[in-house]
C-alpha positions as a Markdown table, in Angstrom:
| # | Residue | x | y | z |
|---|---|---|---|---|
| 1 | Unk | 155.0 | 101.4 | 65.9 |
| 2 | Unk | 153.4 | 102.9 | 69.1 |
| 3 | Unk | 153.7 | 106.7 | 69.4 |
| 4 | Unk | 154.4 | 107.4 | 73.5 |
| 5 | Unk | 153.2 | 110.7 | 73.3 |
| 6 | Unk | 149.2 | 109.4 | 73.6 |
| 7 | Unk | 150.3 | 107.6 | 76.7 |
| 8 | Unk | 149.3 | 110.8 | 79.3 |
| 9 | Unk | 146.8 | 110.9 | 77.3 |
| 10 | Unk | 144.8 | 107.7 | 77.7 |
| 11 | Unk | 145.8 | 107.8 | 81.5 |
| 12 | Unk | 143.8 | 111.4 | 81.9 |
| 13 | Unk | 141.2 | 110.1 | 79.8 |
| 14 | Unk | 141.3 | 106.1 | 81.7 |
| 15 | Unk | 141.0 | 108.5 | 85.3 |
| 16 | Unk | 137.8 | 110.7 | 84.1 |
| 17 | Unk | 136.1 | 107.5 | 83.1 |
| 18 | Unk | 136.8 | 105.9 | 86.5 |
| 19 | Unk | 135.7 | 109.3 | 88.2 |
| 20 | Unk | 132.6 | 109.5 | 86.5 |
| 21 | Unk | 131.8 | 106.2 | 86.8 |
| 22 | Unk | 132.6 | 106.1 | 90.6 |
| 23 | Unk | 130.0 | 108.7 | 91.1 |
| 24 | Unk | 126.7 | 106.2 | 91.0 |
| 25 | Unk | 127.0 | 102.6 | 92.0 |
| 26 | Unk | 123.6 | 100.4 | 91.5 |
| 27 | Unk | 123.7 | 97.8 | 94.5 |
| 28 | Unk | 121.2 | 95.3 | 96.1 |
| 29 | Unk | 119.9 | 96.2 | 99.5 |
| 30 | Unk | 118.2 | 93.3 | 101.8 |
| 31 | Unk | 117.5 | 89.8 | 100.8 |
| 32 | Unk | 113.2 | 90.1 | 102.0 |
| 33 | Unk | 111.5 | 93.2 | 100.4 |
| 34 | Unk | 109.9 | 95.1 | 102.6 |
| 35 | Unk | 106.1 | 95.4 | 102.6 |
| 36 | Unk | 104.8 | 99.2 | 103.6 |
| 37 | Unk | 101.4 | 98.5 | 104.1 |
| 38 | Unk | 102.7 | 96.5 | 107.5 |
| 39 | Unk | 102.1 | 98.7 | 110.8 |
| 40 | Unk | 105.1 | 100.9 | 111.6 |
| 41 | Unk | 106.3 | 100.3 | 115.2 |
| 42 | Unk | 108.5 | 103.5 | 117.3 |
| 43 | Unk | 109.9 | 103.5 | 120.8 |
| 44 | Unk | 111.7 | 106.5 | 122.3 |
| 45 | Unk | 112.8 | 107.5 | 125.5 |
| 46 | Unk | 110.5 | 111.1 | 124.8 |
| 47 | Unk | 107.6 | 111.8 | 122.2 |
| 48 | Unk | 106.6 | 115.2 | 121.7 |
| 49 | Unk | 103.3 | 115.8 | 119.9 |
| 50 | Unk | 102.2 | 118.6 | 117.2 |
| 51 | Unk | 98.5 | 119.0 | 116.8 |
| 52 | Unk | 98.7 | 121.8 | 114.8 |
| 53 | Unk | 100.9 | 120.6 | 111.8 |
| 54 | Unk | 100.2 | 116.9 | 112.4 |
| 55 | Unk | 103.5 | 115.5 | 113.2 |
| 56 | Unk | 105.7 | 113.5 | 116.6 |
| 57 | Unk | 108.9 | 113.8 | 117.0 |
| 58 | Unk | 110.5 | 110.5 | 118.8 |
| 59 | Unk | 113.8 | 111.8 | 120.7 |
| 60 | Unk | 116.4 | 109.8 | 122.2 |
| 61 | Unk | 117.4 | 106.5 | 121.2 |
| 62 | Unk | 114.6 | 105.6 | 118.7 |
| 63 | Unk | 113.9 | 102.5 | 117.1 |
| 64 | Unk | 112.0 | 102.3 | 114.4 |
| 65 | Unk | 110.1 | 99.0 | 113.0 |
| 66 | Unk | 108.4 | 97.8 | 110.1 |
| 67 | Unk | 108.3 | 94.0 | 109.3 |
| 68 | Unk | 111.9 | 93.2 | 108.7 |
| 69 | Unk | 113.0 | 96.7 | 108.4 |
| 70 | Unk | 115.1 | 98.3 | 111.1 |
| 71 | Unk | 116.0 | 101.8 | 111.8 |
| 72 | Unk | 117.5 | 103.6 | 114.8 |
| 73 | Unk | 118.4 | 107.6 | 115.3 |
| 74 | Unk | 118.4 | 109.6 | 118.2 |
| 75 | Unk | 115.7 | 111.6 | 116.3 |
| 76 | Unk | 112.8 | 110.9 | 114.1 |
| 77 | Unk | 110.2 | 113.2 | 113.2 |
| 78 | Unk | 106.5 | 111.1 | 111.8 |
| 79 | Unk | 105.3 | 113.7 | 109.6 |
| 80 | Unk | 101.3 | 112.6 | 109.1 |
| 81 | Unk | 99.1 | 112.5 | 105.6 |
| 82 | Unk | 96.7 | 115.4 | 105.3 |
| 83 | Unk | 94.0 | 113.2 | 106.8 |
| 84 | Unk | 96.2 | 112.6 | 109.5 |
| 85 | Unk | 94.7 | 109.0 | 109.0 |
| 86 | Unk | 98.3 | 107.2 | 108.3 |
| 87 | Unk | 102.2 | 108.2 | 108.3 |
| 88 | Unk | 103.2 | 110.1 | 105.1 |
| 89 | Unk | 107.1 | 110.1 | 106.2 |
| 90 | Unk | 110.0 | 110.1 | 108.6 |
| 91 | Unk | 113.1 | 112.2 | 109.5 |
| 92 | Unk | 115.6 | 110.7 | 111.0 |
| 93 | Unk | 118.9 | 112.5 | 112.5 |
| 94 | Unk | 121.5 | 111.8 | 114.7 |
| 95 | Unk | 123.5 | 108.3 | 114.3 |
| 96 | Unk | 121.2 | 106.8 | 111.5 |
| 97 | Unk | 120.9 | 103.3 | 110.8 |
| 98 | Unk | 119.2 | 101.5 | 108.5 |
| 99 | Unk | 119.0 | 97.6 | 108.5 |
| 100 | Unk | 117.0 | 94.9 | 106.3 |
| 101 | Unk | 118.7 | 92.3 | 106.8 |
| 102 | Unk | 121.6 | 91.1 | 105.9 |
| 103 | Unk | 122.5 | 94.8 | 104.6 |
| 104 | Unk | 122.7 | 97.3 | 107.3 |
| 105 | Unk | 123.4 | 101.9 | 106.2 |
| 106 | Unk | 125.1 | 104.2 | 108.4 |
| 107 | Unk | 124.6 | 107.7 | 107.7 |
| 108 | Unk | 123.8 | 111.7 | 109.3 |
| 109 | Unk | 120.1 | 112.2 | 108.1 |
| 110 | Unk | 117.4 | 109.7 | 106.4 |
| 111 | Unk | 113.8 | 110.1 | 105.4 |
| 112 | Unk | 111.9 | 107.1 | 104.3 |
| 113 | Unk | 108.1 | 107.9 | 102.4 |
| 114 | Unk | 106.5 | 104.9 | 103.6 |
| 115 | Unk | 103.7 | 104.4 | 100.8 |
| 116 | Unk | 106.4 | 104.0 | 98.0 |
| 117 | Unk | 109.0 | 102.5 | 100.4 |
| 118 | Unk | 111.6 | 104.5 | 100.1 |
| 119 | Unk | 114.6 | 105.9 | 101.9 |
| 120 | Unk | 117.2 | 108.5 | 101.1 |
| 121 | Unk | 120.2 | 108.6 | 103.8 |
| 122 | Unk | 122.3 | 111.5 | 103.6 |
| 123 | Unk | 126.1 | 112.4 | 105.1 |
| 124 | Unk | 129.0 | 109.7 | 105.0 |
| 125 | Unk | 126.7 | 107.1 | 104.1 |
| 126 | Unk | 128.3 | 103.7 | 104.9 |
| 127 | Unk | 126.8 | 100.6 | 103.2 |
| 128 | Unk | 128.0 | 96.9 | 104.6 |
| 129 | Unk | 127.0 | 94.0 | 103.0 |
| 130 | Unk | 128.5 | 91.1 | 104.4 |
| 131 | Unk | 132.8 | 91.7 | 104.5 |
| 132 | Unk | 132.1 | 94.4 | 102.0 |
| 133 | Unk | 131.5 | 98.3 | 102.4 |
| 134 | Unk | 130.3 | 101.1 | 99.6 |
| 135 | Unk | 130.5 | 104.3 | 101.6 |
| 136 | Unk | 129.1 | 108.0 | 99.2 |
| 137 | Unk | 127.3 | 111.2 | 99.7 |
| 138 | Unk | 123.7 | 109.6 | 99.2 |
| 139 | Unk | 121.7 | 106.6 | 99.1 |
| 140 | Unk | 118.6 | 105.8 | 97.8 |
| 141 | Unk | 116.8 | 102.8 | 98.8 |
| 142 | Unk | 113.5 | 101.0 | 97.5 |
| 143 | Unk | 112.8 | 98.7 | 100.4 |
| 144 | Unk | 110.1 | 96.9 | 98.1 |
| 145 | Unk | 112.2 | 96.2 | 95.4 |
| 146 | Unk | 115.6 | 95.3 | 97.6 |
| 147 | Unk | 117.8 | 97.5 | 95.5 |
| 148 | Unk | 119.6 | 100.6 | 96.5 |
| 149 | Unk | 121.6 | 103.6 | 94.7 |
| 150 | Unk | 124.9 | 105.1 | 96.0 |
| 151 | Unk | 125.4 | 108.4 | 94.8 |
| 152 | Unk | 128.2 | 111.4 | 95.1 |
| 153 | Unk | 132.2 | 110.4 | 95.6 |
| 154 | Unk | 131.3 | 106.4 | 95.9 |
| 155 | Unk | 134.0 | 104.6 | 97.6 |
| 156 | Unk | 134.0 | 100.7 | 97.3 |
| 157 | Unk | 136.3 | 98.1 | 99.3 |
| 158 | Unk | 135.1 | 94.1 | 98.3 |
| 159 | Unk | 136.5 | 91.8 | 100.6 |
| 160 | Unk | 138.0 | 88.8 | 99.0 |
| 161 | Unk | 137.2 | 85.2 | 100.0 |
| 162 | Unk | 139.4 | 84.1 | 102.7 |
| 163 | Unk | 143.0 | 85.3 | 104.0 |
């Protein structure tokens, strides 16, 4: 005979598993890894150079390129190597996005390390991949390997085939 006093039970229990679970979501990002030796291309309606501390900061509608790669911002800041002989990594702010195609990442704030080909996108990240979205606090993406993590209150909606 079942005993109905476990039932609240398993439904707390059922609700923390789904909560902790919804908290990371391991996704694919872009269909051609990206390569980061390839040259890194910026326009920018204003560039203002830092001699001192090595850096530019691109302002107003920015476009960032690197083979497939594709992100915009109304502000990136290239923050050089020591040597100052190659990019070491990039702040980007203001209406982030983030394409490789066919994925494309909406979030507040992104910096992507170019030698290991990362890039972490913070604020109401929004991931669409095809009909479907994952929207969460973070995302981590390897461009090289074409797989991305969504991290912090992960939200998913997967579009069915067609209605």
């Amino acid at each position: 005979m079942f005993d109905f006093r476990f039932v609240p039970l398993c439904v707390v229990l059922s609700a923390s598993a789904f909560s902790a679970i919804a908290q990371e979501a391991q996704v694919a990002f872009g269909a051609v890894k990206a390569d980061p030796t390839l040259p890194v291309e910026v326009t920018s309606e204003s560039l203002n150079v830092n001699q001192e501390d090595g850096s530019a900061e691109f302002l107003g509608k920015v476009i960032v390129v690197q083979g497939e790669m594709r992100l915009t911002a109304e502000r990136v800041l290239v923050v050089y190597n020591e040597e100052r002989s190659g990019i070491e990594r990039m702040e980007a702010t203001e209406d982030v996005v983030l394409t490789s195609p066919p994925d494309a990442a909406q979030g507040d704030w992104a910096e992507y390390t170019i030698d290991s080909g990362v890039i972490v996108m913070k604020g109401n990240v929004l991931l669409t991949q095809g009909p479907s979205t994952i929207s969460s606090d973070q995302m981590s993406a390897n461009l090289t390997t074409g797989t991305a993590t969504m991290t912090g209150n992960v939200k998913t909606i997967l579009q069915q085939g067609g209605n």
